[in-house]
N, C-alpha and C positions, 0 to 999 in steps of 0.2 A: 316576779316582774322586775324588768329593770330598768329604772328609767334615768339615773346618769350613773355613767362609768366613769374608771378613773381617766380613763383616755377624752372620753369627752369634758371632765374636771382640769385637765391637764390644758385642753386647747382655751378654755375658754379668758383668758386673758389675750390672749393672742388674737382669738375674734373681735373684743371690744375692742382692743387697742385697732384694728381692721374697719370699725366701726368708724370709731374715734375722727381718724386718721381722713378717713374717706368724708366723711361729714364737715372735715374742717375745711379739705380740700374744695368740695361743691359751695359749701358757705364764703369762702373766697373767691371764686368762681362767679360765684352770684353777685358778690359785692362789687368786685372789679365791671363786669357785663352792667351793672346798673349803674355805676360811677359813670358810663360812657354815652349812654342811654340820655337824648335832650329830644323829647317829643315837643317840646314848647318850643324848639328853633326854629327862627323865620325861614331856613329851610327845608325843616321838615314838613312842615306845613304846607311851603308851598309844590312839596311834589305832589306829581298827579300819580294815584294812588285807586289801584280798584275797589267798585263799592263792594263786594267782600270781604274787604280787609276788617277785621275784628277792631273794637273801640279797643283806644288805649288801656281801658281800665279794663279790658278781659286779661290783657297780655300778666301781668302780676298774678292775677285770678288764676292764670294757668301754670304759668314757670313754677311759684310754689310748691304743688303739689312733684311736678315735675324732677325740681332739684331732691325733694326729700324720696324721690323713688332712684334718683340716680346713686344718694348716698346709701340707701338701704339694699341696692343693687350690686353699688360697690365693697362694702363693708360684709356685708355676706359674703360675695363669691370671693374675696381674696382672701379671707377668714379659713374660705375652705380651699382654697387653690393651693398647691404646693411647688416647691422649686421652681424652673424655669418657667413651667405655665405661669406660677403666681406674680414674677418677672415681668413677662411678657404683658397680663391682666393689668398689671401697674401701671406698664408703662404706654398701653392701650388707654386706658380710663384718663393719666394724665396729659396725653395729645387730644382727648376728646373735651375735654373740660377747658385747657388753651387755644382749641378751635370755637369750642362755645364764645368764651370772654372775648376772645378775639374780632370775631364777627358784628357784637355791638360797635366797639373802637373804630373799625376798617368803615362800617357804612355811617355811623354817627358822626366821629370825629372826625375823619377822611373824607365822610361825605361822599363816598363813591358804592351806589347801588352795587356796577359792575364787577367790581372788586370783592364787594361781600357777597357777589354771587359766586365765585369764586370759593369763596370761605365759609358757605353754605353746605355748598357742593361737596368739600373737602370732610363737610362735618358729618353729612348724609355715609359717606364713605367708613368713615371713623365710628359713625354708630354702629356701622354693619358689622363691624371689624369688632369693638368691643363687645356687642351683643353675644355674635359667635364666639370670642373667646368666656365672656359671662356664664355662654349655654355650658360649655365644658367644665365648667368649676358647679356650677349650679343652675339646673332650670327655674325655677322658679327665683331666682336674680334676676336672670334673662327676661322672663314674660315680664318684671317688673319695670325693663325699659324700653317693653315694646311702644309705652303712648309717647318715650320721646324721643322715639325716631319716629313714629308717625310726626306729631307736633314737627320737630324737624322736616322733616318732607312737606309738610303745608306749609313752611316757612320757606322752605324754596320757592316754592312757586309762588309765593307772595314776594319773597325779593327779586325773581325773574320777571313777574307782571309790574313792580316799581320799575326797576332796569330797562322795560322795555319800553315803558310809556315816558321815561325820563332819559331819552339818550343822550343828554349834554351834561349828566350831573356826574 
């Protein structure tokens, strides 16, 4: 029975540091996106907001889990991804994690729904994008970030029904 070789001995520094790496990047990600984040603004408040929309205190409840699947997703699949693909996987996972951060700043601090629908839409895209690159390095990466592009997809729609009932913001 074998159950590590040298070749898997050989990779596995190069996986953690894949780990590493990818976990510092979401943990920044997160930090920057909640930096931006003012639910107690007198204009957040006063938009008109569907009664669907989840209480505040769900939104952390859910991200959490969220970021530590997108780090465990990412630190995997480019641990095993090689050359160009692994490239490509990086620089996929990087536009997707600066569309994330992004999107709190544009609708919080800009204050403009329309615009973070925009950068919603852009992120819906970028998930697809990185997922599909994810599947090719590793599926079970991949299934790890299917709840957040779901969660992303009902966050569209939640910033389209803000946008739509607030067209002057």
């Amino acid at each position: 029975m074998r159950l590590i070789s040298e070749g898997d001995r050989a990779g596995r520094p190069e996986l953690w540091r894949a780990y590493a790496c990818t976990a510092a990047a979401v943990a920044a990600t997160a930090a920057a996106g909640a930096k931006a984040v003012d639910a107690d603004s007198s204009w957040y408040r006063a938009l008109n907001k569907p009664s669907w929309q989840p209480p505040p205190a769900a939104f952390p409840v859910v991200w959490t889990p969220l970021y530590a699947s997108i780090a465990f997703a990412g630190g995997r699949a480019l641990g095993r991804a090689r050359g160009r693909a692994r490239a490509r996987l990086a620089g996929s996972l990087a536009v997707n994690l600066a569309l994330n951060a992004g999107w709190t700043w544009v609708f919080f601090r800009l204050r403009s729904p329309k615009a973070a629908l925009v950068g919603t839409l852009l992120l819906d895209v970028s998930n697809a994008d990185l997922i599909r690159r994810t599947a090719r390095a590793d599926a079970a990466a991949a299934a790890a970030l299917i709840p957040y592009g779901a969660w992303c997809g009902f966050a569209t729609w939640l910033n389209a029904a803000v946008a739509r009932r607030n067209p002057h913001h």
